[in-house]
C-alpha positions as CSV (number, residue, x, y, z in Angstrom):
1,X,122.6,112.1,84.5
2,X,120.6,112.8,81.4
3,X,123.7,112.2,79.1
4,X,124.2,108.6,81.4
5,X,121.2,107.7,80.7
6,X,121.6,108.6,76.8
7,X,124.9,106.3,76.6
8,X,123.0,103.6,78.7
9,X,120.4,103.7,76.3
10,X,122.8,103.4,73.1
11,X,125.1,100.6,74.9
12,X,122.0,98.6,75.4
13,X,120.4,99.1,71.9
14,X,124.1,98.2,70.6
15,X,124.1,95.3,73.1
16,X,120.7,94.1,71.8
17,X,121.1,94.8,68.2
18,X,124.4,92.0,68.7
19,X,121.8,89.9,70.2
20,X,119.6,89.9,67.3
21,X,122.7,89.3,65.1
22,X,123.8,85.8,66.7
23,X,120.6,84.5,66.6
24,X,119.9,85.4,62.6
25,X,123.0,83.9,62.3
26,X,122.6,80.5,63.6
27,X,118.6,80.6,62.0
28,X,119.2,82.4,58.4
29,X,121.6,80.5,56.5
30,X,123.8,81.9,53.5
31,X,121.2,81.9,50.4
32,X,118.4,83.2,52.5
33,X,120.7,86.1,54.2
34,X,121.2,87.7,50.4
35,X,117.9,87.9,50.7
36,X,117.7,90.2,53.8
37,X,117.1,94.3,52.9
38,X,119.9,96.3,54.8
39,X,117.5,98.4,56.7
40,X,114.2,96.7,57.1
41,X,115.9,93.2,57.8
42,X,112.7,91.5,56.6
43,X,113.3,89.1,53.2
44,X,112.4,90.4,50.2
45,X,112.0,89.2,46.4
46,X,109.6,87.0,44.4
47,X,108.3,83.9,46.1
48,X,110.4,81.7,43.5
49,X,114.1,83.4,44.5
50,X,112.9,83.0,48.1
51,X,111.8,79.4,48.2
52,X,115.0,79.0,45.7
53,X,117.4,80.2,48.7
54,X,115.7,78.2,51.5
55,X,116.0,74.9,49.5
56,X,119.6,75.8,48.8
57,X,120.2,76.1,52.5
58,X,118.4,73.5,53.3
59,X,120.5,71.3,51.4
60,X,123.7,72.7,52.8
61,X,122.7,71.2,56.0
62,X,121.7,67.9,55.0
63,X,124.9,68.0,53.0
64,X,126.6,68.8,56.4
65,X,125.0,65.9,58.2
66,X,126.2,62.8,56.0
67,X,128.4,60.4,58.0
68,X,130.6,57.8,56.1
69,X,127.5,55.5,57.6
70,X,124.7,56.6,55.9
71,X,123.0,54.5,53.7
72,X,121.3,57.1,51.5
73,X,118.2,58.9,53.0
74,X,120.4,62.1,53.0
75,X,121.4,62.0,49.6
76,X,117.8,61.1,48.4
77,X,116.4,64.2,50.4
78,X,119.2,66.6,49.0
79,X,118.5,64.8,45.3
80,X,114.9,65.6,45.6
81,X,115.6,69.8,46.7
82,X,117.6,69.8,43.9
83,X,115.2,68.7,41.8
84,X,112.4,71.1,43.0
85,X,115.0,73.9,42.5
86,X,115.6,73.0,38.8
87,X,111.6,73.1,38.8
88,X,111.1,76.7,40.2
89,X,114.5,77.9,37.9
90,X,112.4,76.7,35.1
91,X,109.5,78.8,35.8
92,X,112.0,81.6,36.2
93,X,112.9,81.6,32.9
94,X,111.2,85.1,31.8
95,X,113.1,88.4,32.7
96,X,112.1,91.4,35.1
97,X,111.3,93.1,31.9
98,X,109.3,90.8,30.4
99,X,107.1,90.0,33.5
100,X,106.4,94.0,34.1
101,X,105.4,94.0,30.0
102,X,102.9,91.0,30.7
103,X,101.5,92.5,33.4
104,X,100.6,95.9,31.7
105,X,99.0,94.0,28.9
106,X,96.9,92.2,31.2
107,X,96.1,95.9,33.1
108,X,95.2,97.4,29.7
109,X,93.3,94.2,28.7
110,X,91.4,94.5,32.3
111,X,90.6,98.1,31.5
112,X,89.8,97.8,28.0
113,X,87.1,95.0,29.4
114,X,85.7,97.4,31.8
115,X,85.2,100.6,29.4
116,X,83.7,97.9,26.8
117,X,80.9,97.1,29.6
């Protein structure tokens, strides 16, 4: 019984865990998945990379919705995210390397300014 239970248990987790999968799927588009840690399944990375990934999937759909029809809106829109993604590359433009060396200087300059008090 105890075992029945047990396999019960793991076929419903399994079951569940499927669930969760479709519905990621059909809400967290491409860019935004590569985004996803393995274990957690939260997003993580800098604020840029993230709002970078939603813009590009954001533009993947409006790039799915033009019709022979359309008289522009769509292509404006998807010109626009374009635009603010060149904007957020551009403040992108220093390495991992060089943002953790800016931020110790300003650490040392913050203690520096205290000891100095």
């Amino acid at each position: 019984m105890l075992i029945q239970n047990g396999l019960d248990m793991a076929n419903l987790i399994r079951d569940y865990l499927k669930h969760i999968k479709i519905i990621e799927e059909t809400t967290m588009h491409h860019h935004l998945s590569e985004l996803k840690h393995p274990q957690w399944g939260s997003i993580i990375g800098y604020e840029n990379h993230i709002r970078i990934a939603v813009l590009k999937d954001e533009i993947e759909v409006f790039k799915s919705r033009i019709e022979p029809h359309d008289t522009g809106h769509l292509y404006t829109t998807i010109g626009t995210l374009e635009h603010r993604i060149e904007e957020l590359e551009d403040k992108e433009t220093s390495s991992v390397e060089e943002r953790i060396e800016y931020w110790e200087t300003e650490l040392k300059e913050s203690s520096t300014e205290k000891e100095t008090r």
